[in-house]
MISEVEX-631832 format. One record per residue (C-alpha): residue number from 1; residue in three letters; chain; x, y, z. Coordinates in nm, 3 decimals. Layout:
BEGIN
ATOM    k    r  c        x        y        z
ATOM  NUM  ALA  A        X        Y        Z
...
This chain:
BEGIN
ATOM    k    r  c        x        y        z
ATOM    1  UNK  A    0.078    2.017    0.616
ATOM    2  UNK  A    0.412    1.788    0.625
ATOM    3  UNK  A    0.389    1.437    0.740
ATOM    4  UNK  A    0.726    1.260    0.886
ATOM    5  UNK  A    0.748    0.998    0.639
ATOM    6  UNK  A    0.945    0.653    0.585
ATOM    7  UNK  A    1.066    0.718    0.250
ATOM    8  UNK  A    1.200    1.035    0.347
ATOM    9  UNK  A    1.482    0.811    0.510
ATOM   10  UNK  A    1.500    0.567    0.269
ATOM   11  UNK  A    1.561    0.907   -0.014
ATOM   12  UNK  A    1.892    1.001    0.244
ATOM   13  UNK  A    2.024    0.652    0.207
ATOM   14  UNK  A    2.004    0.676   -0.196
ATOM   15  UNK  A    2.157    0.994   -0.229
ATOM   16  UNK  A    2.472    0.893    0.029
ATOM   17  UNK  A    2.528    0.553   -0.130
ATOM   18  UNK  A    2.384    0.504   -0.457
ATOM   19  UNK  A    2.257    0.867   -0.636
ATOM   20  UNK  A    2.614    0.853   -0.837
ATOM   21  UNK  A    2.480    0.508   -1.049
ATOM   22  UNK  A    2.079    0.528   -1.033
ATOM   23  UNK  A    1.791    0.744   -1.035
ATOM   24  UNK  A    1.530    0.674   -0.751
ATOM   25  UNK  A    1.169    0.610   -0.858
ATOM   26  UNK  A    0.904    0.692   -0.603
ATOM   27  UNK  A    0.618    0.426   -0.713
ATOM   28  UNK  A    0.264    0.377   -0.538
ATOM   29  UNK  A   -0.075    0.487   -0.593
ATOM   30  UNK  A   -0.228    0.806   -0.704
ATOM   31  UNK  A   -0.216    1.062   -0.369
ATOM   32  UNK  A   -0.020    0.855   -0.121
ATOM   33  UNK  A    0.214    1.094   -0.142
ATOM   34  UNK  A    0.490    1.105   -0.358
ATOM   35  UNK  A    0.560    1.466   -0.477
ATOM   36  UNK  A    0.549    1.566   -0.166
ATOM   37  UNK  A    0.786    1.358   -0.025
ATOM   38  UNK  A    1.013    1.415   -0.346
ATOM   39  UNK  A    0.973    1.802   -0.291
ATOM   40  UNK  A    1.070    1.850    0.035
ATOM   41  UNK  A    1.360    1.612   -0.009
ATOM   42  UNK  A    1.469    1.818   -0.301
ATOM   43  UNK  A    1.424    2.156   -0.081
ATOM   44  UNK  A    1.586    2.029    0.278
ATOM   45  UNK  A    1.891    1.819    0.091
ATOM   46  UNK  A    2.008    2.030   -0.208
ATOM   47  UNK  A    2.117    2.338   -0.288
ATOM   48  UNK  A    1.868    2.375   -0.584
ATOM   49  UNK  A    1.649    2.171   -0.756
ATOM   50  UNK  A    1.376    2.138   -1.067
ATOM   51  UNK  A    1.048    2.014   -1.085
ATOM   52  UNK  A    0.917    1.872   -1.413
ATOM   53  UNK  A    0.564    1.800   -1.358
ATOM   54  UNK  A    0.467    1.595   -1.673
ATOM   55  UNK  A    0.052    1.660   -1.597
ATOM   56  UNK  A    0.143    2.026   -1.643
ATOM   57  UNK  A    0.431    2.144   -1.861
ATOM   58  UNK  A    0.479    2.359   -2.111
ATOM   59  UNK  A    0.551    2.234   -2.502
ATOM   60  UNK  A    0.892    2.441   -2.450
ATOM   61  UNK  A    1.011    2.144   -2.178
ATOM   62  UNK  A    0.900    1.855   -2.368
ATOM   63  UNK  A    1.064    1.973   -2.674
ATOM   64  UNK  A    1.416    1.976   -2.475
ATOM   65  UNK  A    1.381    1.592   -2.459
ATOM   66  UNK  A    1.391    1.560   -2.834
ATOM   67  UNK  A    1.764    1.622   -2.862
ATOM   68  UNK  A    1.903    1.439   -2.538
ATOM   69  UNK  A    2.208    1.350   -2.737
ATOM   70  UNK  A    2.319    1.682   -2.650
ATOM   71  UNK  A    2.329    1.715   -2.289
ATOM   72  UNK  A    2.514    2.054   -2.261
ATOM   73  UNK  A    2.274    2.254   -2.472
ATOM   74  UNK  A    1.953    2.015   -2.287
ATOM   75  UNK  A    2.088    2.147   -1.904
ATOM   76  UNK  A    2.120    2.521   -2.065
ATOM   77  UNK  A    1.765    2.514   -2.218
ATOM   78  UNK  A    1.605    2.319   -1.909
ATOM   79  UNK  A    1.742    2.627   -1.679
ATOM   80  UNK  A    1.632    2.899   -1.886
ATOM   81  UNK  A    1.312    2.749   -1.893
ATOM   82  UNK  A    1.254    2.700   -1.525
ATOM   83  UNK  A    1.474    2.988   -1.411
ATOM   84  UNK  A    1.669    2.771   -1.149
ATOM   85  UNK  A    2.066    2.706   -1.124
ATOM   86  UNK  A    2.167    2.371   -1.151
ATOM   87  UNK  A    2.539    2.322   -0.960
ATOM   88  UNK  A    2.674    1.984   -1.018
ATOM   89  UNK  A    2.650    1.743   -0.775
ATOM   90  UNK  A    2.440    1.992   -0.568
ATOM   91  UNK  A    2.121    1.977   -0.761
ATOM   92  UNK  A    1.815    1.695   -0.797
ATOM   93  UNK  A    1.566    1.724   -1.130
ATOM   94  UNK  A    1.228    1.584   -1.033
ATOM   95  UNK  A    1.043    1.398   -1.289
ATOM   96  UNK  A    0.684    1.387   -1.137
ATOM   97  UNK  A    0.411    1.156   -1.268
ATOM   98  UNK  A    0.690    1.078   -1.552
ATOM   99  UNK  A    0.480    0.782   -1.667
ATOM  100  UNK  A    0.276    1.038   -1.887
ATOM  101  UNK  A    0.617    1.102   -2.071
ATOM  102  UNK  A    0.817    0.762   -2.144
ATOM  103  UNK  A    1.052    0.971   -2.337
ATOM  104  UNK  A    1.173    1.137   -1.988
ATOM  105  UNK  A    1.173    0.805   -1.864
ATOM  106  UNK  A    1.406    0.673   -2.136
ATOM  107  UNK  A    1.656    0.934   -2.128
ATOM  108  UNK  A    1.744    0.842   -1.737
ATOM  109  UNK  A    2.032    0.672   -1.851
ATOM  110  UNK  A    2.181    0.918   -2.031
ATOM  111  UNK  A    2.153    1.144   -1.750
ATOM  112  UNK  A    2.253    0.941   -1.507
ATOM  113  UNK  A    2.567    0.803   -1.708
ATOM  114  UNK  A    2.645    1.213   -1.741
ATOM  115  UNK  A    2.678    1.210   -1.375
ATOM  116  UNK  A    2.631    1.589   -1.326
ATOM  117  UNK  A    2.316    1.569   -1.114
ATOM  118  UNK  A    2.078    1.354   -0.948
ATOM  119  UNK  A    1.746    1.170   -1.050
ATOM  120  UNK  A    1.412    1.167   -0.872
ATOM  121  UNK  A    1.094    1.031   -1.012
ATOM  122  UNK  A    0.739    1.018   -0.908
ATOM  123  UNK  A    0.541    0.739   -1.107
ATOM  124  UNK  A    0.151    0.609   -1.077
ATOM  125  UNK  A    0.056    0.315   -1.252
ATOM  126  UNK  A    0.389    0.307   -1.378
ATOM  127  UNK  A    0.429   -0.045   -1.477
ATOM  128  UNK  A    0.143   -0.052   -1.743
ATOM  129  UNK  A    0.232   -0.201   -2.109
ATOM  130  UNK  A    0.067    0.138   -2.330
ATOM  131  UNK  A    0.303    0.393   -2.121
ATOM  132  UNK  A    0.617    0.189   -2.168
ATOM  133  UNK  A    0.586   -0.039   -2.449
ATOM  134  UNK  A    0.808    0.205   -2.694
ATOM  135  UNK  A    1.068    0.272   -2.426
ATOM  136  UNK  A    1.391    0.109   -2.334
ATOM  137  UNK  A    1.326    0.073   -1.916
ATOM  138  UNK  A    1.604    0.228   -1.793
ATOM  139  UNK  A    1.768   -0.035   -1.543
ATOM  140  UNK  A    1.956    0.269   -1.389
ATOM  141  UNK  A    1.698    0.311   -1.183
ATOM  142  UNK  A    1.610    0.205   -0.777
ATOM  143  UNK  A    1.250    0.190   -0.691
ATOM  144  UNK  A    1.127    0.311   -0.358
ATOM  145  UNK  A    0.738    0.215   -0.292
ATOM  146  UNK  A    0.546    0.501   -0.103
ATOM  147  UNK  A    0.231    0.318    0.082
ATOM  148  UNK  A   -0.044    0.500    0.232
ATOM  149  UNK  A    0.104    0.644    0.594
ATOM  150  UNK  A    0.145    0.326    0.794
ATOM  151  UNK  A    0.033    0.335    1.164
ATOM  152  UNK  A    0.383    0.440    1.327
ATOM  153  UNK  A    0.324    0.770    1.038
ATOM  154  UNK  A   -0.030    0.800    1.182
ATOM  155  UNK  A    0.057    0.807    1.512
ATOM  156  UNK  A    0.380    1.041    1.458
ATOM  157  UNK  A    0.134    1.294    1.254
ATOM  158  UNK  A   -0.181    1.296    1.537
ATOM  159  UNK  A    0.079    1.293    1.854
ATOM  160  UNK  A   -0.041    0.950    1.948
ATOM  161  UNK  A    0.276    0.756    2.121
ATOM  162  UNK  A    0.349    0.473    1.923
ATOM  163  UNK  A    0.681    0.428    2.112
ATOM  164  UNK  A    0.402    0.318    2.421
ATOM  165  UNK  A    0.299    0.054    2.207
ATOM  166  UNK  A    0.722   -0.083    2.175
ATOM  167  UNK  A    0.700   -0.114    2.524
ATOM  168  UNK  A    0.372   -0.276    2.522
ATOM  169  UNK  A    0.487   -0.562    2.269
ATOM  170  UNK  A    0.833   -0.591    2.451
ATOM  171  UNK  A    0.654   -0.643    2.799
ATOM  172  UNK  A    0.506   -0.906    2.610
ATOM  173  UNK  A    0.238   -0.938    2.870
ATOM  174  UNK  A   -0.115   -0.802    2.906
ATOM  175  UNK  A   -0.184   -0.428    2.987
ATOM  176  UNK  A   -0.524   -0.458    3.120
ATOM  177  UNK  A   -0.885   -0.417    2.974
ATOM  178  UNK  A   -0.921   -0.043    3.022
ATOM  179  UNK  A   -0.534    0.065    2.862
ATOM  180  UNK  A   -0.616   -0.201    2.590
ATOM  181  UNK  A   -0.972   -0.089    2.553
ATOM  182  UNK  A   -0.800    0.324    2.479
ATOM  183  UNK  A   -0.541    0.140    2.249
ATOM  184  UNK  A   -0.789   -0.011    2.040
ATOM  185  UNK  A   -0.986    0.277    1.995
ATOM  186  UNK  A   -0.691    0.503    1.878
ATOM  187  UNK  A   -0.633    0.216    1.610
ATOM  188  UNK  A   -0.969    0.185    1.501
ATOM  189  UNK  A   -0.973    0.606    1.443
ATOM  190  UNK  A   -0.641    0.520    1.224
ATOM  191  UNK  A   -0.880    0.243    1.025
ATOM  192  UNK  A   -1.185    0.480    1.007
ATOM  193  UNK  A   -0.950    0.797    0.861
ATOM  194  UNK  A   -0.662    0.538    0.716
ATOM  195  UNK  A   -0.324    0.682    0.557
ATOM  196  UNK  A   -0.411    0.838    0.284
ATOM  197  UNK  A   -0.206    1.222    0.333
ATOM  198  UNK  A   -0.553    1.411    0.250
ATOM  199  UNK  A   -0.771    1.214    0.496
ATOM  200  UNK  A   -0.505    1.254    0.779
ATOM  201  UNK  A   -0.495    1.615    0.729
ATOM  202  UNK  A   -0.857    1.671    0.769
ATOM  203  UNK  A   -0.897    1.492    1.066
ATOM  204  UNK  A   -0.610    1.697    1.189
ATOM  205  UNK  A   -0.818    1.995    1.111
ATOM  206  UNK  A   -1.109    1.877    1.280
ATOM  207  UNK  A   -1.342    1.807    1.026
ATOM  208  UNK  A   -1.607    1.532    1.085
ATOM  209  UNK  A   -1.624    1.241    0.946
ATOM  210  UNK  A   -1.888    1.304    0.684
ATOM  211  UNK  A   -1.615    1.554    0.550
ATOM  212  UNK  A   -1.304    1.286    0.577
ATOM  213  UNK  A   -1.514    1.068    0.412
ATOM  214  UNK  A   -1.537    1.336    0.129
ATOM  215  UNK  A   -1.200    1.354    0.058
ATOM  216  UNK  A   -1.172    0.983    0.016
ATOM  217  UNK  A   -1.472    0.953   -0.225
ATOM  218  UNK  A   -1.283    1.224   -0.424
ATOM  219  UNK  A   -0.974    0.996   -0.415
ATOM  220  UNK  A   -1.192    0.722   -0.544
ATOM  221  UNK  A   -1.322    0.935   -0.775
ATOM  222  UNK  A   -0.951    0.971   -0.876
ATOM  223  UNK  A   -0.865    0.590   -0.950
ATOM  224  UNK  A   -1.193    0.531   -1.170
ATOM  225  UNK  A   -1.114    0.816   -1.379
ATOM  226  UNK  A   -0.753    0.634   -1.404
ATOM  227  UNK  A   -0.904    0.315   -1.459
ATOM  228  UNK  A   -1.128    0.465   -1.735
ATOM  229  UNK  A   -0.795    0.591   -1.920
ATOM  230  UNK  A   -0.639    0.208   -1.914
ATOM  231  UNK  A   -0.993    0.081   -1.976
ATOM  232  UNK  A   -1.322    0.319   -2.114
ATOM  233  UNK  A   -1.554    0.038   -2.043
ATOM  234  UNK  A   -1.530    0.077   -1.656
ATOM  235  UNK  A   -1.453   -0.288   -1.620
ATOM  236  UNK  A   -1.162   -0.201   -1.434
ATOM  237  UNK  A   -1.358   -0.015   -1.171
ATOM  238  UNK  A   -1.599   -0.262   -1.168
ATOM  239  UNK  A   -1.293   -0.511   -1.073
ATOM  240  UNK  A   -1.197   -0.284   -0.766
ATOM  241  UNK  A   -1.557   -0.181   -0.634
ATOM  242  UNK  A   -1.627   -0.533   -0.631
ATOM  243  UNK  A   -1.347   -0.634   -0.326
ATOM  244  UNK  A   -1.542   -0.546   -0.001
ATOM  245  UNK  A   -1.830   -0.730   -0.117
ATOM  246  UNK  A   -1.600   -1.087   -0.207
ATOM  247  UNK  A   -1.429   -1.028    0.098
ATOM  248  UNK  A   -1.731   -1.023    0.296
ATOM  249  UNK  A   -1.853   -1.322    0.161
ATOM  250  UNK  A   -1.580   -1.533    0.306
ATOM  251  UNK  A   -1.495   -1.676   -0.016
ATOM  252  UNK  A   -1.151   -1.872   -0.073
ATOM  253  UNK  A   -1.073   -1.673   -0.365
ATOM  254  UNK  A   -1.126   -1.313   -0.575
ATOM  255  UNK  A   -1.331   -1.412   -0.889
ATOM  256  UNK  A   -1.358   -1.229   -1.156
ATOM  257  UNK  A   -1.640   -1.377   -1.271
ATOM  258  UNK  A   -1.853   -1.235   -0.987
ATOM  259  UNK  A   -1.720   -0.853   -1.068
ATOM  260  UNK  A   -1.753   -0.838   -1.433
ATOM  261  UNK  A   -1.916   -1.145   -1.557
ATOM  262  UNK  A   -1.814   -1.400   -1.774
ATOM  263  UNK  A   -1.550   -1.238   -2.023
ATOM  264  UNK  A   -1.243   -1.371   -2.221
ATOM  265  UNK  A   -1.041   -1.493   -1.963
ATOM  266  UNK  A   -0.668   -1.334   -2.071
ATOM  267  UNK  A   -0.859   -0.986   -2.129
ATOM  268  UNK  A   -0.964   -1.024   -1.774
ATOM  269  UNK  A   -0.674   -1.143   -1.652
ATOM  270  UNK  A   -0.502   -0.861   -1.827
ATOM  271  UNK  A   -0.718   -0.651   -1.651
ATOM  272  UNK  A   -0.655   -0.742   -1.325
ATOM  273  UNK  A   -0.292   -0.688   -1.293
ATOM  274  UNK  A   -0.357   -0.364   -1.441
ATOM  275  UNK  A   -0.545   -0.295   -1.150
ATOM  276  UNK  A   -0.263   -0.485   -0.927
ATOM  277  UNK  A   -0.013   -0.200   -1.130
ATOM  278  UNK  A   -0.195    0.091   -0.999
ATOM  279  UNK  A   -0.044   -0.056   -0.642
ATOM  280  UNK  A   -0.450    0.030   -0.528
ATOM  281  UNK  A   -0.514   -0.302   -0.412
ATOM  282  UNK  A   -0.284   -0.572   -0.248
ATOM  283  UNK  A   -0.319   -0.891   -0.346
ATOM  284  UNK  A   -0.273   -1.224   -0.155
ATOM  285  UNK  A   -0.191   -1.538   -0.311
ATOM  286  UNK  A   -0.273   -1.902   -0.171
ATOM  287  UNK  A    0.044   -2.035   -0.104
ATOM  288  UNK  A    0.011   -2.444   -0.276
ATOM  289  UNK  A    0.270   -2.534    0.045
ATOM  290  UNK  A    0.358   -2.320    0.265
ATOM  291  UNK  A    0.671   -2.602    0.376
ATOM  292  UNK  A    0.879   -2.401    0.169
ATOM  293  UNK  A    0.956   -2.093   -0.006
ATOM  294  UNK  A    0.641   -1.896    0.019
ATOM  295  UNK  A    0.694   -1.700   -0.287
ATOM  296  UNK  A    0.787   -2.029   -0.504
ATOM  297  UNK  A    0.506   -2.164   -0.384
ATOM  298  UNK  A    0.242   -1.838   -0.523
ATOM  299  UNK  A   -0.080   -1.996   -0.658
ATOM  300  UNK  A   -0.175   -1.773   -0.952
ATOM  301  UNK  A   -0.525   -1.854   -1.004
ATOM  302  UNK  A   -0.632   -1.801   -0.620
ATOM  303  UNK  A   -0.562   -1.475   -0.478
ATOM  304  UNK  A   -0.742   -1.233   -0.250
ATOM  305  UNK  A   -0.740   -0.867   -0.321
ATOM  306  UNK  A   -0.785   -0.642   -0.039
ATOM  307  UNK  A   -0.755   -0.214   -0.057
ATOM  308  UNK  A   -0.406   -0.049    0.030
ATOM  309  UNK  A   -0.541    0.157    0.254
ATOM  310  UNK  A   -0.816    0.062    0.475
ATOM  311  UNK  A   -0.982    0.416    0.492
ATOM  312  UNK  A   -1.040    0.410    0.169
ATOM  313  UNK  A   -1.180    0.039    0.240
ATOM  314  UNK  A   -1.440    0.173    0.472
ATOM  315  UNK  A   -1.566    0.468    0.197
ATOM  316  UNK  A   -1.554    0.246   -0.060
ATOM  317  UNK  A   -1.778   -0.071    0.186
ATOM  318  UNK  A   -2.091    0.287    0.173
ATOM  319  UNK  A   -2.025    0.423   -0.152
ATOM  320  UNK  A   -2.352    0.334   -0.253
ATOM  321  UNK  A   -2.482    0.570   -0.013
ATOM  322  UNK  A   -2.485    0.957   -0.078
ATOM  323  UNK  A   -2.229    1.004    0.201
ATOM  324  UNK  A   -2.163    0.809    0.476
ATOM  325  UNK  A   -2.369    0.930    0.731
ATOM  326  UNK  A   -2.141    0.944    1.076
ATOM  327  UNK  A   -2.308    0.666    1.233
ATOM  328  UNK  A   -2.139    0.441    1.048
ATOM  329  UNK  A   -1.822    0.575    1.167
ATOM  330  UNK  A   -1.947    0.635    1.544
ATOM  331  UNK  A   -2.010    0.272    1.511
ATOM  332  UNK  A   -1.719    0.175    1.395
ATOM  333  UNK  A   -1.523    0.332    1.635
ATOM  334  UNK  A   -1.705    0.225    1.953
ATOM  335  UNK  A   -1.696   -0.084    1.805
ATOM  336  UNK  A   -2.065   -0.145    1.744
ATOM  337  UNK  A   -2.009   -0.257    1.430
ATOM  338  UNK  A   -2.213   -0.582    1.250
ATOM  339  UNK  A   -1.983   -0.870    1.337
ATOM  340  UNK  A   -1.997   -0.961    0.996
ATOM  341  UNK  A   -1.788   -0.701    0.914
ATOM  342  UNK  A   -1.430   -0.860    1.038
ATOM  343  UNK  A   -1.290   -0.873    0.660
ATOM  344  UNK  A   -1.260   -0.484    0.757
ATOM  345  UNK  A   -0.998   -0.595    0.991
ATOM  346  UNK  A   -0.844   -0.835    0.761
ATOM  347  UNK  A   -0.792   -0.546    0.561
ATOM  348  UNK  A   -0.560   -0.342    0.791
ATOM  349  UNK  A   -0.364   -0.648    0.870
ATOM  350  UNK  A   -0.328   -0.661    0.538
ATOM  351  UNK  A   -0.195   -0.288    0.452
ATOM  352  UNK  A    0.040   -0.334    0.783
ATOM  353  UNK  A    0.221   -0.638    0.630
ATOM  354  UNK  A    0.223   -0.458    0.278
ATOM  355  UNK  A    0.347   -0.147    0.463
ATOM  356  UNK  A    0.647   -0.330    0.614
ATOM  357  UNK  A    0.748   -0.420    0.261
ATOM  358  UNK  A    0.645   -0.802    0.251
ATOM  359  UNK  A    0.409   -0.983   -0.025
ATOM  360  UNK  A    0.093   -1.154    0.143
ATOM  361  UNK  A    0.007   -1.484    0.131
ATOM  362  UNK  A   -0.306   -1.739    0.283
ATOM  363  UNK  A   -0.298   -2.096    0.280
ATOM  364  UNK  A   -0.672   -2.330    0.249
ATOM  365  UNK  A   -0.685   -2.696    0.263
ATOM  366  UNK  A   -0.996   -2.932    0.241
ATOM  367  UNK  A   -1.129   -3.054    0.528
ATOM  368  UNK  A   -1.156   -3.417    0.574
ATOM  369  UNK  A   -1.481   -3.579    0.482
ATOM  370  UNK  A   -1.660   -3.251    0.432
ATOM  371  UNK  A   -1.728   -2.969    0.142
ATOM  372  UNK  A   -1.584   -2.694    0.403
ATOM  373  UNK  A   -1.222   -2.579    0.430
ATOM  374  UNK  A   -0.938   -2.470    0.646
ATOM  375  UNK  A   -0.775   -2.130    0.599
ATOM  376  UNK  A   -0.534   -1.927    0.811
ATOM  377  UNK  A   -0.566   -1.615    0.721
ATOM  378  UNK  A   -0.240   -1.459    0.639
ATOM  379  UNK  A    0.154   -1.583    0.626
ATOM  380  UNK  A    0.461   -1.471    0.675
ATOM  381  UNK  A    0.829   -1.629    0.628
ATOM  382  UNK  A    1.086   -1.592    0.898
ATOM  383  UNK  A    1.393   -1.758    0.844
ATOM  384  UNK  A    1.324   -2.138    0.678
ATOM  385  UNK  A    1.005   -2.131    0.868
ATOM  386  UNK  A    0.662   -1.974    0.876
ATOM  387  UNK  A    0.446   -1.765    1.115
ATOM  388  UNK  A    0.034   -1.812    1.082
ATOM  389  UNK  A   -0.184   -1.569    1.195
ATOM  390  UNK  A   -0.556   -1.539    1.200
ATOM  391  UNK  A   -0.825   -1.263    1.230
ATOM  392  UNK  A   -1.093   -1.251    1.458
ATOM  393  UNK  A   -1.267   -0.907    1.470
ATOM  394  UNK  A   -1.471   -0.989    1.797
ATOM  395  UNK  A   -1.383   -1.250    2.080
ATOM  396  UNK  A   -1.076   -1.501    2.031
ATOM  397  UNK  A   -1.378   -1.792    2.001
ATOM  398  UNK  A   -1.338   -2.083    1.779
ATOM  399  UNK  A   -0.989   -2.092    1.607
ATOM  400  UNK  A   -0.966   -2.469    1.455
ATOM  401  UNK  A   -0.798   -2.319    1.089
ATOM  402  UNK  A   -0.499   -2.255    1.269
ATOM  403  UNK  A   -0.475   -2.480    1.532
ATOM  404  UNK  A   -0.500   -2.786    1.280
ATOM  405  UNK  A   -0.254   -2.577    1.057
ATOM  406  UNK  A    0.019   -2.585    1.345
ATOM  407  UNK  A   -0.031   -3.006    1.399
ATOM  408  UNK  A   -0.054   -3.047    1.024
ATOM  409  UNK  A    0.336   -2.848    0.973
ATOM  410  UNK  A    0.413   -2.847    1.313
ATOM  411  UNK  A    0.819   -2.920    1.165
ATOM  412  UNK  A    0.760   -2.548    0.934
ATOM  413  UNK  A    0.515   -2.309    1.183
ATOM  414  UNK  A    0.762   -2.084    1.392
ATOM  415  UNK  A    0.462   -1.903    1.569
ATOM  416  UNK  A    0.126   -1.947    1.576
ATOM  417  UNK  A   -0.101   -1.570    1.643
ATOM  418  UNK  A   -0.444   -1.492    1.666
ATOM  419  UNK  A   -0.504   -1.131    1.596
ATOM  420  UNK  A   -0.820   -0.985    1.800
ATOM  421  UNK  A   -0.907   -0.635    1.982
ATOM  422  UNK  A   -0.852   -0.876    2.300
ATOM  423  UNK  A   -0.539   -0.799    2.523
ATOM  424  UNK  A   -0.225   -1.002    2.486
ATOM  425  UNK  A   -0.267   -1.405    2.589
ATOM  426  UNK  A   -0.189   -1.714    2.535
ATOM  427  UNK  A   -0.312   -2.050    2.488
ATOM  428  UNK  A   -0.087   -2.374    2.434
ATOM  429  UNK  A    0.163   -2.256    2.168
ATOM  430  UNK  A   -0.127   -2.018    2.015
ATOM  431  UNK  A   -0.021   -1.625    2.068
ATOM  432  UNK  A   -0.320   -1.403    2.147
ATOM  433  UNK  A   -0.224   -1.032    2.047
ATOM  434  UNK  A   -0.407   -0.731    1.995
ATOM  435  UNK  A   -0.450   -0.545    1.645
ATOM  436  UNK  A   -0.223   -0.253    1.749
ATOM  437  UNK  A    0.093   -0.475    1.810
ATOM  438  UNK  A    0.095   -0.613    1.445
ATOM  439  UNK  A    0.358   -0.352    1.317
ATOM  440  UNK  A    0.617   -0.527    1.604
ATOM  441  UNK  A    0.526   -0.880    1.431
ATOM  442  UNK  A    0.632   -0.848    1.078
């Protein structure tokens, strides 16, 4: 089954303007995607094309890469090898998953330099230190990210009209209970399945959701083994499984401490961004003040880490149970759920901001005369100035965080949202929008 996806556009734009100087890496997680995106590029836009799939290839391919000086006698070998015609300027060589062979990696400048053909690679965990420390990066070489199918790729693949909700968020008014009330539970089937290419395509089929929820664990199943190559003792896994739980406690930050125990600290750390590498998880920095440059301001040592894909969020919330029975998921998507459970909704406000191609940051403060805190949930720059938005998975209640956030930088907050499955409103300068409208925001 083919999805219409994002990258596929951004792929046209690097072969019109910039396939002559670079290669273009697809990066992201493990089954977002990627090869399939690179292979039907490689099929609809040129007249022939080879796929090197480095988790499967013959000793005969590898060996071609040991003499790249020679490019003449490397193209003649790689085609008698694969059987396919290269034509010059006509043809695309795929390197797929080419962070199991550096070398490949490495001799992208040659062959980009040569100028004959053009470049594709597919990378997971791409950016960790054992699979690249021998290797000269190539810095011919544009990266594309590939995220788990945003909502607008949801929508487009399940023949839900996204376009509806453009006109929704440019009425900028409410639609009513009922239309919001249908709009709300169309997203919340998009956060129960999420974006993950499997999972989409066996909801298309009709399976239930015992069976989407399968294909997920598998996919799970898929990072620890991943992790367990990087790092045998599981700690890794141990770093990820731990999220919903942190989340759900409301804490200010991600500790460590809480997933794996106490441990040396630059191990751990090192751990972490491994983790942050395999482009899994998302993380969210505090911002130390948010009156300037968000991403000069990144606080290092408090972050948030949340899933990239909030389907896999939901599995991952049960895995301690054999299979998630469907009441789980009935109740999510009549939205019965335990209110407690609102981090869940964090989470997709997280992967939509991530999805538009933005870092994420939060911002706490102390309250005054008191152990509790302010936060505002997540922010996002626009212009010299900054727009706040919190989550609130039920009503639109109590929102003090960010209405003492918009006196205390009243000269630096733009706008002011509250995020909720309520229809659009306002209140004083505070923006009341619905879930669904949050791709129109960033």
């Amino acid at each position: 089954m083919y999805f219409k996806r994002k990258a596929y556009n951004k792929l046209l734009e690097w072969k019109k303007n910039y396939s002559d100087k670079y290669a273009v890496l697809l990066e992201g997680a493990r089954r977002v995607g990627k090869s399939t995106i690179a292979e039907n590029f490689a099929r609809n836009e040129y007249k022939s094309y080879i796929i090197l799939d480095f988790s499967k290839i013959s000793n005969n391919i590898l060996e071609c890469f040991d003499d790249i000086g020679n490019l003449n006698m490397f193209f003649l070998r790689l085609q008698a090898e694969t059987g396919v015609t290269l034509y010059e300027q006509e043809s695309l060589i795929i390197f797929d998953e080419v962070q199991l062979f550096p070398k490949a990696r490495q001799a992208i400048k040659h062959l980009v330099f040569d100028g004959r053909y053009h470049y594709l690679e597919t990378g997971s965990l791409i950016s960790i230190k054992k699979n690249v420390k021998d290797i000269l990066i190539p810095s011919e070489e544009m990266k594309i990210q590939v995220y788990p199918m945003d909502y607008e790729e949801f929508c487009d693949a399940t023949g839900n009209n996204f376009d509806l909700l453009r006109q929704v968020y440019s009425m900028g008014t409410g639609i009513g209970q009922s239309t919001n009330r249908k709009l709300m539970r169309d997203l919340r089937i998009y956060m129960a399945v999420g974006g993950m290419p499997q999972a989409v395509e066996a909801y298309l089929e009709g399976k239930n959701f015992s069976e989407i929820d399968q294909v997920k664990r598998q996919i799970i199943s898929l990072y620890e083994e991943d992790f367990k190559k990087i790092d045998p003792s599981g700690r890794i896994s141990s770093l990820y499984h731990s999220i919903p739980a942190q989340l759900a406690k409301d804490s200010r930050k991600y500790r460590i401490t809480t997933a794996i125990g106490k441990r040396n600290n630059t191990k751990a750390e090192e751990l972490l961004y491994e983790l942050i590498d395999s482009k899994t998880v998302l993380p969210c920095y505090n911002s130390t003040d948010p009156r300037v440059s968000l991403a000069d301001t990144k606080d290092f040592d408090s972050y948030k880490l949340y899933l990239s894909d909030t389907g896999l969020f939901v599995t991952l919330m049960f895995i301690d149970r054999p299979v998630i029975e469907n009441d789980v998921y009935a109740k999510l998507l009549s939205d019965k759920l335990p209110a407690n459970l609102g981090y869940l909704y964090e989470n997709l406000i997280a992967q939509m901001i991530a999805a538009s191609g933005r870092e994420l940051y939060y911002y706490t403060w102390e309250k005054e005369g008191s152990t509790h805190y302010y936060e505002v949930d997540f922010l996002i720059s626009e212009g010299s100035k900054v727009n706040a938005f919190e989550i609130k998975s039920s009503g639109t209640g109590k929102h003090e965080s960010i209405s003492e956030f918009s006196k205390k930088y009243s000269k630096n907050v733009n706008k002011i949202y509250l995020l909720s499955q309520k229809d659009v409103g306002k209140e004083e300068m505070l923006l009341i929008k619905p879930f669904y409208l949050m791709p129109f925001l960033v």
